[in-house]
N, C-alpha and C positions, 0 to 999 in steps of 0.2 A: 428763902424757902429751902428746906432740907429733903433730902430723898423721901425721907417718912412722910413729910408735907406733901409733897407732890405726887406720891404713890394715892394717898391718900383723899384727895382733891381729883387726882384722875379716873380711880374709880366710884367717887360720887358724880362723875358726870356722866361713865360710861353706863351707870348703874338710870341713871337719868333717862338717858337717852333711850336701853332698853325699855324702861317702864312705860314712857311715853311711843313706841312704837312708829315703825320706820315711816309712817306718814308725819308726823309733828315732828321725828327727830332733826330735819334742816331747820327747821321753823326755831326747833328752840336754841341749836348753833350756829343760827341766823343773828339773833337777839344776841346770845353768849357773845358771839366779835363784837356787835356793836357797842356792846358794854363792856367790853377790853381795848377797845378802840378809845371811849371814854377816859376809861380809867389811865390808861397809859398816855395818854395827851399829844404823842409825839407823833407827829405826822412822818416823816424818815424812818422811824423806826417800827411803825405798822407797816410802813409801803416794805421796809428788808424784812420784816417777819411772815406777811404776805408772800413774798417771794420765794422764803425758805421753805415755807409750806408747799408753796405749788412745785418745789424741788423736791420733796418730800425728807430734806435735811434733817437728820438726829438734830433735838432740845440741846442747849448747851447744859454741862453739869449743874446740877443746884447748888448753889451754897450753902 
């Protein structure tokens, strides 16, 4: 994913989340991880992604 991608993809989610209003918004990036949880299949690598968040760590660069 390239900066454009990612710029991109982030603001259709923030755009999301505003529409659907601060009661549904955990609810819908509840769902959101568990289906990145999914799709990413790797259990090590949700528990350190997990982690970096709760660190509030910079995304690494996109490719």
């Amino acid at each position: 994913m390239n900066d454009l991608d990612l710029d991109r993809v982030y603001t259709q989610l923030c755009k999301t989340l505003s529409a659907a209003g601060q009661e549904q918004a955990m609810d819908i990036l509840a769902r959101y991880a568990l289906l990145s949880m999914l799709e990413i299949g790797d259990p090590e690598r949700i528990s350190a992604l997990i982690e970096r968040a709760a660190l509030n760590e910079a995304p690494a660069a996109a490719a």
